[in-house]
N, C-alpha and C positions, 0 to 999 in steps of 0.2 A: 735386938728383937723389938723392943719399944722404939727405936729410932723406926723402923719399917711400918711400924704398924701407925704411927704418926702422919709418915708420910703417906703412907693408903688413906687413911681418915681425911688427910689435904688433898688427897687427891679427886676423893668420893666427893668433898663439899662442893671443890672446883665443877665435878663434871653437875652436880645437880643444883650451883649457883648457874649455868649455863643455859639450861634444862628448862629453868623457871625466872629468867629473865635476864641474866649476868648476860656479861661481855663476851658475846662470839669470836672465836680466834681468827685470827686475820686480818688483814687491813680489811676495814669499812670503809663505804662510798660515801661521799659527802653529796650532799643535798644540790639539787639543780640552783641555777639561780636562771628565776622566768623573768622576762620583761619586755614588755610592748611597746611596737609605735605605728605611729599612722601615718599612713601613706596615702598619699592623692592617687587619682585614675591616672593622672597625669603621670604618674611614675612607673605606674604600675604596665602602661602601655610602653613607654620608653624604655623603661629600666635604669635603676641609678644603684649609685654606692653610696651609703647611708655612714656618718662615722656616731659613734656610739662612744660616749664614756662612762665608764664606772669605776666604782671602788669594790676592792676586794681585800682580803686575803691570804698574805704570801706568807710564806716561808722564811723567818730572818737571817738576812744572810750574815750578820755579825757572829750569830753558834749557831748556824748551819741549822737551825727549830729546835735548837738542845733547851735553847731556855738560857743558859749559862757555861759557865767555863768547862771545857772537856776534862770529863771526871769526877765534872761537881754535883751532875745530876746523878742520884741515887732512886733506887727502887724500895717505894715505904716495904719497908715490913710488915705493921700496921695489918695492910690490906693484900698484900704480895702481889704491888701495882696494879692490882683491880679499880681500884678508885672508889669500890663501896666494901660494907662488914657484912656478912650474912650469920645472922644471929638467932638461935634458937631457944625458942618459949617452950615450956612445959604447960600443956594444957587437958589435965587428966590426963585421958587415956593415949591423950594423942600430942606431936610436935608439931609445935606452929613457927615456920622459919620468915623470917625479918631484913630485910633488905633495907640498909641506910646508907647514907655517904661516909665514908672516912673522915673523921675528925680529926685525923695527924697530917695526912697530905692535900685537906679540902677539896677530896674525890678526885682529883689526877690522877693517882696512882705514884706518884713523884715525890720527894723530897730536897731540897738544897739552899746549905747556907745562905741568908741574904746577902750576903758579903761579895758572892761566886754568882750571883745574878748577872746577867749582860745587860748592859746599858741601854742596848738597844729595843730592847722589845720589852725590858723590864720585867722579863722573864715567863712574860707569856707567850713567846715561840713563834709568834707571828707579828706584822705588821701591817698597816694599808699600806696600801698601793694604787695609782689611779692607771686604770687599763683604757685604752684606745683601741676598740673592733669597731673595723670596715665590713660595714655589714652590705653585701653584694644583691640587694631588690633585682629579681632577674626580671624578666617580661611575662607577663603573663599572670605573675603570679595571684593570688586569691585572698580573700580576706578569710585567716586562719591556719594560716600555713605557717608552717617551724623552719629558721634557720640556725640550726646548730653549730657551737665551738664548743668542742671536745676539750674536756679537762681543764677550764678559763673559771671554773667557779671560783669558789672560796677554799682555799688549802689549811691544812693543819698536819701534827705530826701524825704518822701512822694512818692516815687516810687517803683514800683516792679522791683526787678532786673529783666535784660533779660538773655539770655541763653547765656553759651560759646559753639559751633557748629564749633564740628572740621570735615572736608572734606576732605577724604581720596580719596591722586591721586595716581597712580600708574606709576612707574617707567620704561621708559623699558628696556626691557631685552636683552643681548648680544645674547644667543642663545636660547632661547623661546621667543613663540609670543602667547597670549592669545585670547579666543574666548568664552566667556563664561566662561565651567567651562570643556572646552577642551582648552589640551598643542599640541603646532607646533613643529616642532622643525626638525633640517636636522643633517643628520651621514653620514661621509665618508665612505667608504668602497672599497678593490684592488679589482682589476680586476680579481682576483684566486679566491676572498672569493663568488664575486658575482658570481660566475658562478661554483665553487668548493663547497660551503658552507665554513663555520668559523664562527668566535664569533666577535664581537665588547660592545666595551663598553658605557654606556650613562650614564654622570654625572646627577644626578637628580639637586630637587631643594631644598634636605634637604641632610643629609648626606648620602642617597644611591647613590649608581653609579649601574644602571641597566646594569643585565647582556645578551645579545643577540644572542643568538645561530640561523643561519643559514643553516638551514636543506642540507646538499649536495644533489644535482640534483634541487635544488628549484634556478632556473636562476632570478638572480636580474637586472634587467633593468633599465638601467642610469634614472633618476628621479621617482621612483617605488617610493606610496606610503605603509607604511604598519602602522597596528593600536595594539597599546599595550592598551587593554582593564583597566580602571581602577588608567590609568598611569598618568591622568591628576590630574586638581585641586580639592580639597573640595569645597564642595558646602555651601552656606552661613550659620550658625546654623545647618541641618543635615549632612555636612561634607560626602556626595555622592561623594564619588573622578569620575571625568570626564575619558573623555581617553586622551591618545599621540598620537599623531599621528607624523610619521618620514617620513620624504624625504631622501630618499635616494640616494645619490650621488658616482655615479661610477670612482674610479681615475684608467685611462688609463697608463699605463707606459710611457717613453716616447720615449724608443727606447728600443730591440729586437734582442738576438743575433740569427745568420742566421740557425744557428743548430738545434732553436730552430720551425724552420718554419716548417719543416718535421712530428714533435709531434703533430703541433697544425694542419695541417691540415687529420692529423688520429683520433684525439680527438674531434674537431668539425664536425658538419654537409660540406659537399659540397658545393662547392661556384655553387650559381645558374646558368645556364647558358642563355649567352648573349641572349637578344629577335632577330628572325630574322629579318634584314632591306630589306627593299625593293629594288630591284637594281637601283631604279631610286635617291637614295640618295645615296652622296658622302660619305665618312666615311673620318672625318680629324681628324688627332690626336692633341690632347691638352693635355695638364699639369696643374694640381692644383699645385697653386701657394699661396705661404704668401702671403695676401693681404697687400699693399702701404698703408701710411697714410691715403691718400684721399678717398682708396680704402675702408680702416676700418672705414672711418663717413661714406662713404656709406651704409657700410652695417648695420652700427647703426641703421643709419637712417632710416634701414625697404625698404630700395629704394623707398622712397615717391617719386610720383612723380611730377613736378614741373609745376603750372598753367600758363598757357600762353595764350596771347589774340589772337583771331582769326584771321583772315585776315581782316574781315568787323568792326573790333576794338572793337569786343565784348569780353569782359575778363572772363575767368573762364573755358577755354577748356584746361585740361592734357593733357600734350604729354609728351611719352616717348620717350627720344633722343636716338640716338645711332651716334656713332662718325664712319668714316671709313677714312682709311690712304689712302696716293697717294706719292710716291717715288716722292720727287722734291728736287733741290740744295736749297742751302741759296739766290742764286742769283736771281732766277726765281719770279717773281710775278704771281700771282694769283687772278684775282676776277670771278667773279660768277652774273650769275643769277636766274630764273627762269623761263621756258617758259611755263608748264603748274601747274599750285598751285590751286588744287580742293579744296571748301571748304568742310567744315562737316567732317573731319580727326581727328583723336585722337593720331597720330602718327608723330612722325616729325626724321630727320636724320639730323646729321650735316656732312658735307665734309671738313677732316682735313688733310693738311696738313704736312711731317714731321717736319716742321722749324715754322709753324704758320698755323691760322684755317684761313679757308676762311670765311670773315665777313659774313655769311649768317645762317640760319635756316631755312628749306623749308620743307611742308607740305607731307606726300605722299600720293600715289602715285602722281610721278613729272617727268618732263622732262629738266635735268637741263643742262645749258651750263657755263663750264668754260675756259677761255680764260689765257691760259699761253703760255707767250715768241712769242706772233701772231701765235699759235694753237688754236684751240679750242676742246674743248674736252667734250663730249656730256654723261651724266649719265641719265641711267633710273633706277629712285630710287622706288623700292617696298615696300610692308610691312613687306617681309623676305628677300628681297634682293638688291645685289648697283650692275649694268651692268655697265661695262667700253666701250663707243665703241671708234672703234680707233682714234686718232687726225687727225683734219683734219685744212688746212692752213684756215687761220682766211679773210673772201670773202670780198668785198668792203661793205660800209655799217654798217660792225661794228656786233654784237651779233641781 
């Protein structure tokens, strides 16, 4: 009767060592082993076999994963091959249970002479091993896709192996860009061929170089797309080639002999003529110009234009500056005010000097006074225009 009720008690702990974290009956699955590689378009469009090595492992085949001599391995007592103790605290009113590893069989569950050890795995059951998988890159395939080998992970006793799970990323490409199971891709092309017809060439992604014939009269226009049906990628398993599609990029010569201006303009269409202006605008002539340095972040830039706080200190109102010159020596000073600064403006002007800027920024429309050499000199600044009126002697009192 005490032998029974022993074994119910071992039995009760087993099922609620279980319950609360113990060792679930049955063989366990062993953990995947993931690993990546990259693959060019180039493969990806052809399809190749990839060989892969790693280490793993195995099973020792000297005691079959015993560890040692058949017989020699014993099951601890200790822990009754659990591999941990479950140990119960008294804490008041209540039992607090303790989970630790075995200290007789350093948590295997196992015991055996070192004497009865196998030589070959030194008694811990397994060994490396260096594995060779052909890993088979089919057509088509994508950047994220799993090629799985079933059962290739890392082995141990009592467990199922897990998977090896290779992830296929893709490379990118110098001159294609992917979408699917559509090719990108941009071709240069002279200013004769786009506007005359010709041929160009497109290196594929296997050994063809696509041949392109440009219909004469069929006018190509700098960044033209056009679509070569068919010219993209295979598609995953049914291997559905996608299309291409090319940008087209027009290279302008860079200079023009004079003789030749006569031809082109009996060859091309008529230059449009000017729109009439109205008499009341001035007509000034200008020059395009290389833009400066500062001139090229600008235009990087998009000409964003730059937030600036209001007069009433509220931050977040754009204005766009515009700078105007004023003929003065090195020697002259200059400062500036404002005599009328409307708020609710989204425009502002600065007054620059040749030699230095007058410290200020001022809203428009304004009525501004600056004071050079005891003149003063009076601007009324618009939203399209800067009026100079003429200097007059600077009166007692000051601006």
């Amino acid at each position: 009767m005490v032998v029974s009720t022993q074994q119910n008690t071992a039995a009760a702990q087993e099922r609620l060592s279980n319950c609360l974290g113990g060792r679930p009956s049955g063989p366990r699955r062993g953990k995947d082993l993931v690993h990546r590689i990259s693959v060019s378009l180039e493969d990806l469009y052809k399809g190749k076999v990839q060989k892969l090595a790693l280490s793993k492992s195995v099973l020792c085949s000297s005691c079959d994963g015993r560890g040692g001599k058949k017989g020699a391995v014993q099951t601890c007592g200790s822990c009754r091959g659990q591999g941990v103790k479950v140990m119960y605290r008294q804490l008041g009113p209540m039992m607090q249970q303790i989970q630790q590893p075995c200290n007789e069989c350093e948590g295997t569950g196992e015991i055996m002479n070192p004497k009865d050890r196998c030589k070959t795995c030194n008694g811990k059951k397994v060994v490396s091993e260096r594995k060779v998988l052909e890993v088979h890159i089919d057509k088509g395939m994508k950047s994220g896709q799993q090629i799985k080998f079933t059962g290739e992970s890392d082995q141990a006793p009592g467990i199922i192996p897990g998977d090896v799970v290779i992830v296929v990323e893709e490379k990118p490409h110098e001159r294609f860009q992917r979408k699917g199971d559509d090719l990108f891709c941009e071709a240069d092309i002279d200013l004769l061929t786009a506007l005359a017809g010709g041929e160009i060439i497109i290196p594929h992604l296997d050994d063809r170089a696509l041949h392109v014939t440009i219909v004469p009269g069929e006018i190509i226009k700098p960044g033209a797309t056009k679509c070569i049906s068919g010219g993209g990628m295979p598609s995953f398993r049914h291997h559905e080639l996608g299309d291409l599609f090319v940008r087209l990029n027009v290279i302008f010569p860079n200079s023009l002999e004079p003789s030749a201006f006569p031809l082109l303009e009996k060859a091309l269409p008529k230059r449009p003529a000017l729109p009439k202006i109205d008499k009341k605008y001035h007509l000034e002539e200008v020059t395009l110009e290389e833009p400066n340095d500062r001139q090229r972040r600008t235009a990087n830039a998009n000409g964003d234009d730059m937030d600036e706080d209001d007069d009433d200190g509220r931050p977040g109102v754009q204005c766009a500056q515009r700078e105007y010159e004023m003929e003065l020596e090195p020697a002259q000073q200059a400062t500036a005010r404002a005599v009328r600064t409307p708020r609710s403006v989204t425009n502002t002007h600065r007054v620059k000097t040749r030699h230095h800027l007058v410290p200020a920024i001022y809203p428009v429309p304004a009525l501004v006074a600056v004071e050079i050499d005891s003149c003063v000199h009076v601007f009324s600044i618009g939203r399209d225009a800067l009026l100079l009126y003429e200097p007059a002697q600077k009166e007692s009192g000051g601006l």
